[in-house]
C-alpha positions as YAML, in Angstrom:
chain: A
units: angstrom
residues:
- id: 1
  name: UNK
  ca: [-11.51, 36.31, 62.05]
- id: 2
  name: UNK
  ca: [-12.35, 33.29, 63.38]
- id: 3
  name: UNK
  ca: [-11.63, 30.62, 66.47]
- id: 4
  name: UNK
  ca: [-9.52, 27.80, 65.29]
- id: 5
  name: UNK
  ca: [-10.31, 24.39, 67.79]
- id: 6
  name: UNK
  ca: [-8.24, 21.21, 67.11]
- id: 7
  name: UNK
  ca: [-8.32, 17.45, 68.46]
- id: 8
  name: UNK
  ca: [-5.62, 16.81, 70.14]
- id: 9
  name: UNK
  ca: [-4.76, 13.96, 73.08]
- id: 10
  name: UNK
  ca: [-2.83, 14.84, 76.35]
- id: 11
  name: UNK
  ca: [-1.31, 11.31, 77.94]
- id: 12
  name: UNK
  ca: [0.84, 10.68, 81.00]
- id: 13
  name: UNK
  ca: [4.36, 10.50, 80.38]
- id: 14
  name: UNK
  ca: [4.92, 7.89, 83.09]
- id: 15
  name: UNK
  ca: [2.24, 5.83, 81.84]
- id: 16
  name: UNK
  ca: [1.59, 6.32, 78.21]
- id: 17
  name: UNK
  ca: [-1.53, 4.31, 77.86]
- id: 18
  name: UNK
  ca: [-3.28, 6.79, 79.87]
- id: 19
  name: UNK
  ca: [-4.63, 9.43, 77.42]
- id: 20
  name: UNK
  ca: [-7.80, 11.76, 76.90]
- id: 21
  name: UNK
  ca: [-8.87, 13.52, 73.65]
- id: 22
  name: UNK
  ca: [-10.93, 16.29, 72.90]
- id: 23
  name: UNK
  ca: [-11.27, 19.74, 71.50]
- id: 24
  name: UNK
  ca: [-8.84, 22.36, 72.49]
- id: 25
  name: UNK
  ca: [-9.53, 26.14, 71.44]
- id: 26
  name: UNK
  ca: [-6.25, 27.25, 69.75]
- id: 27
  name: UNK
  ca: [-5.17, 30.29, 71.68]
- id: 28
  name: UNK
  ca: [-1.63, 32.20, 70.53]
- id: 29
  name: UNK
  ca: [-2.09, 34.52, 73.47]
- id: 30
  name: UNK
  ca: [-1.74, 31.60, 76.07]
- id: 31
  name: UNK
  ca: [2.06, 31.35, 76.54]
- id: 32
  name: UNK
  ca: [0.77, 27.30, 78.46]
- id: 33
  name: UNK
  ca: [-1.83, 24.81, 77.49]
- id: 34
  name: UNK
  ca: [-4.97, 24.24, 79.59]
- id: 35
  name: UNK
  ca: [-7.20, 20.79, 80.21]
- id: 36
  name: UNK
  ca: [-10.00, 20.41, 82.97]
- id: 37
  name: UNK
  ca: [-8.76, 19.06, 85.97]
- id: 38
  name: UNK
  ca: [-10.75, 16.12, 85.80]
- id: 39
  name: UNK
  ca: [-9.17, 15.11, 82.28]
- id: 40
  name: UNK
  ca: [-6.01, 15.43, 83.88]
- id: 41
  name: UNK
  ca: [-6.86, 13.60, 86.81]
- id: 42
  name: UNK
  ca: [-8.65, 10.59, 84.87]
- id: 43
  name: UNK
  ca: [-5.00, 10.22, 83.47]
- id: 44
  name: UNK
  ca: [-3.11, 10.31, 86.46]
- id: 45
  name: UNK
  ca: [-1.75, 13.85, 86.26]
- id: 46
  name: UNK
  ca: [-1.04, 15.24, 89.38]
- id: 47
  name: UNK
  ca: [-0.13, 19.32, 89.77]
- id: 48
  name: UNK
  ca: [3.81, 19.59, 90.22]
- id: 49
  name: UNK
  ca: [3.72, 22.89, 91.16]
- id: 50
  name: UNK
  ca: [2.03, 26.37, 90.64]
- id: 51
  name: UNK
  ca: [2.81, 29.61, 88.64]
- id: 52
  name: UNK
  ca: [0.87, 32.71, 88.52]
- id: 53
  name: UNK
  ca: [-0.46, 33.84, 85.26]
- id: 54
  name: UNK
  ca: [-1.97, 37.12, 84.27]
- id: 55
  name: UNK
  ca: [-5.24, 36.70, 82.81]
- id: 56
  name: UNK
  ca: [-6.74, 38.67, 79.51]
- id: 57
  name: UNK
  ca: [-8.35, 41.52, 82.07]
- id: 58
  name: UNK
  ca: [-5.17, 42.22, 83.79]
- id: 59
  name: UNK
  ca: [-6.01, 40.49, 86.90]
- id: 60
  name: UNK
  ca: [-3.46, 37.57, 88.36]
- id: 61
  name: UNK
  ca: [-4.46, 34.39, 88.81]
- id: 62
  name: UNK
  ca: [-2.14, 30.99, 90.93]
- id: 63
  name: UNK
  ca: [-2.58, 28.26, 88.83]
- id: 64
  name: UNK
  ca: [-1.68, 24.92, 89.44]
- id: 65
  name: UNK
  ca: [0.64, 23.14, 86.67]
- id: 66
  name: UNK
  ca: [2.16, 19.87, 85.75]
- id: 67
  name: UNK
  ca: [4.19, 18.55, 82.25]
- id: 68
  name: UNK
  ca: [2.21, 16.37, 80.01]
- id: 69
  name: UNK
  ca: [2.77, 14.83, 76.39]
- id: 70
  name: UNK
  ca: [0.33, 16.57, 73.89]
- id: 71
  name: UNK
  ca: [-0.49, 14.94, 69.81]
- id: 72
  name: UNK
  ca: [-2.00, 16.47, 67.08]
- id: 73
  name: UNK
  ca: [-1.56, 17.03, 63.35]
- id: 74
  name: UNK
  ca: [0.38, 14.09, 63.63]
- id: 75
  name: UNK
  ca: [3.14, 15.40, 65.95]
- id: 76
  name: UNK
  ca: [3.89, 15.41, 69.68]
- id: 77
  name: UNK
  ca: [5.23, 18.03, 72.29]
- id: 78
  name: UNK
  ca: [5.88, 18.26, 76.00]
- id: 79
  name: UNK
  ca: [4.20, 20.84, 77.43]
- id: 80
  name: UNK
  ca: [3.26, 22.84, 80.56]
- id: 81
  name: UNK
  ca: [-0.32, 22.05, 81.46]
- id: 82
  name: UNK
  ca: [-2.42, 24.30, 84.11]
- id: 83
  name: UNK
  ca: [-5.30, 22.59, 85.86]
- id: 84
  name: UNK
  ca: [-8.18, 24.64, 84.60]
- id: 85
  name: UNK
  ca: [-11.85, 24.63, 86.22]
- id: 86
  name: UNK
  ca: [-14.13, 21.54, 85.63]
- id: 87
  name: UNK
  ca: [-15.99, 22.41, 81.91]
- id: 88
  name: UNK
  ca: [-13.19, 24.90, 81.62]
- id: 89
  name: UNK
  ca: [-12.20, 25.25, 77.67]
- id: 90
  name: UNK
  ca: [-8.92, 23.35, 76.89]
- id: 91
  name: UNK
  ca: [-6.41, 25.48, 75.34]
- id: 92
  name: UNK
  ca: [-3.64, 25.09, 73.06]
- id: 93
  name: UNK
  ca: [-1.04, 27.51, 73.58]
- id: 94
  name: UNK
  ca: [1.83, 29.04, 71.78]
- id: 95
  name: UNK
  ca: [4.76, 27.24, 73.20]
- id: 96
  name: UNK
  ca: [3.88, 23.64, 72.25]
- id: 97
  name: UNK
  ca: [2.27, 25.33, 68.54]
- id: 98
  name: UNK
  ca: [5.96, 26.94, 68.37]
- id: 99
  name: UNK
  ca: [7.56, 23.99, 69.94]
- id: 100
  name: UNK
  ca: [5.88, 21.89, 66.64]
- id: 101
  name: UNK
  ca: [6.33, 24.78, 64.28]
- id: 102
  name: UNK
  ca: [2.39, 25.31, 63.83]
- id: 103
  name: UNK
  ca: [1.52, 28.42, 61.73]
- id: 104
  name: UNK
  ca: [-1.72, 29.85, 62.97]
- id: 105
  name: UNK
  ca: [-3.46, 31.59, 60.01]
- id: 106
  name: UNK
  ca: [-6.70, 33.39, 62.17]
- id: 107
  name: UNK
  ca: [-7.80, 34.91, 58.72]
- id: 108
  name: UNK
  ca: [-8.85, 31.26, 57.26]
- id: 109
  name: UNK
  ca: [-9.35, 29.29, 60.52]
- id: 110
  name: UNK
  ca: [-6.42, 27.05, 59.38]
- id: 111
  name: UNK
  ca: [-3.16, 25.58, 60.94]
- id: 112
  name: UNK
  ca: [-0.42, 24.53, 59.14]
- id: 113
  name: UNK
  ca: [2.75, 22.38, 60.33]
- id: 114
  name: UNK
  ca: [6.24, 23.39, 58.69]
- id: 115
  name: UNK
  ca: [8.39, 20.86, 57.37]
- id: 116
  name: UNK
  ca: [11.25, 21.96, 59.36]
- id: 117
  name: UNK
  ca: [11.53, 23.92, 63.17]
- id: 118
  name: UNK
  ca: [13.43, 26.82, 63.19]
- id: 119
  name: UNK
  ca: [16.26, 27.17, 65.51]
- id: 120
  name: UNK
  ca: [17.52, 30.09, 64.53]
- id: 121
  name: UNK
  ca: [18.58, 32.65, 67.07]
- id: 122
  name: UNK
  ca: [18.68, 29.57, 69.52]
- id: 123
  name: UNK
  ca: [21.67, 28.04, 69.14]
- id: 124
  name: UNK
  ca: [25.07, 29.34, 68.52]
- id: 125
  name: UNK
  ca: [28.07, 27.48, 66.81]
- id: 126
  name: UNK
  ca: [30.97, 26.49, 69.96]
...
């Protein structure tokens, strides 16, 4: 198995003009997505608060967060962002691929969107 990266553009909500692109590392075991803080920055992103996160070692980690609007494979998705370290690898994580109903297929480096998003278990008839 393989990593899987992906272009993808994060932009300000408030001010959609405002965008960067690059290469984010697809990463199913990152519940959030990650961007340098200087990415963020450039586009006016400013942290709205922190969580704590537990890293891949064990150990805990603050990190500071803020909601931005995230494109690729054609589709968008808000989505939790945490400020990661300058040259810091931006991440995709599993809640926006779910959110977009991405398949991740780690066996032949591929992605695939669905055609329709399941809501099944999430929403019960009134």
């Amino acid at each position: 198995m393989g990593l899987i990266r992906t272009t993808a553009a994060v932009c300000n909500p408030a001010e959609p003009d405002r965008v960067w692109e690059g290469t984010f590392l697809i990463d199913t075991g990152a519940i959030d997505c990650l961007v340098p803080r200087p990415h963020l920055e450039a586009i006016g992103l400013r942290p709205e608060g922190q969580r704590k996160y537990t890293l891949a070692d064990g150990s805990e980690v603050a990190m500071e967060v803020a909601v931005g609007r995230i494109e690729f494979m054609s589709v968008f998705v808000g989505a939790t962002i945490l400020f990661g370290e300058a040259g810091s690898e931006p991440l995709l994580g599993a809640t926006a691929l779910e959110s977009l109903g991405i398949e991740v297929d780690p066996l032949n480096q591929t992605l695939t969107k669905h055609a329709a998003i399941s809501l099944r278990g999430g929403l019960r008839p009134t």
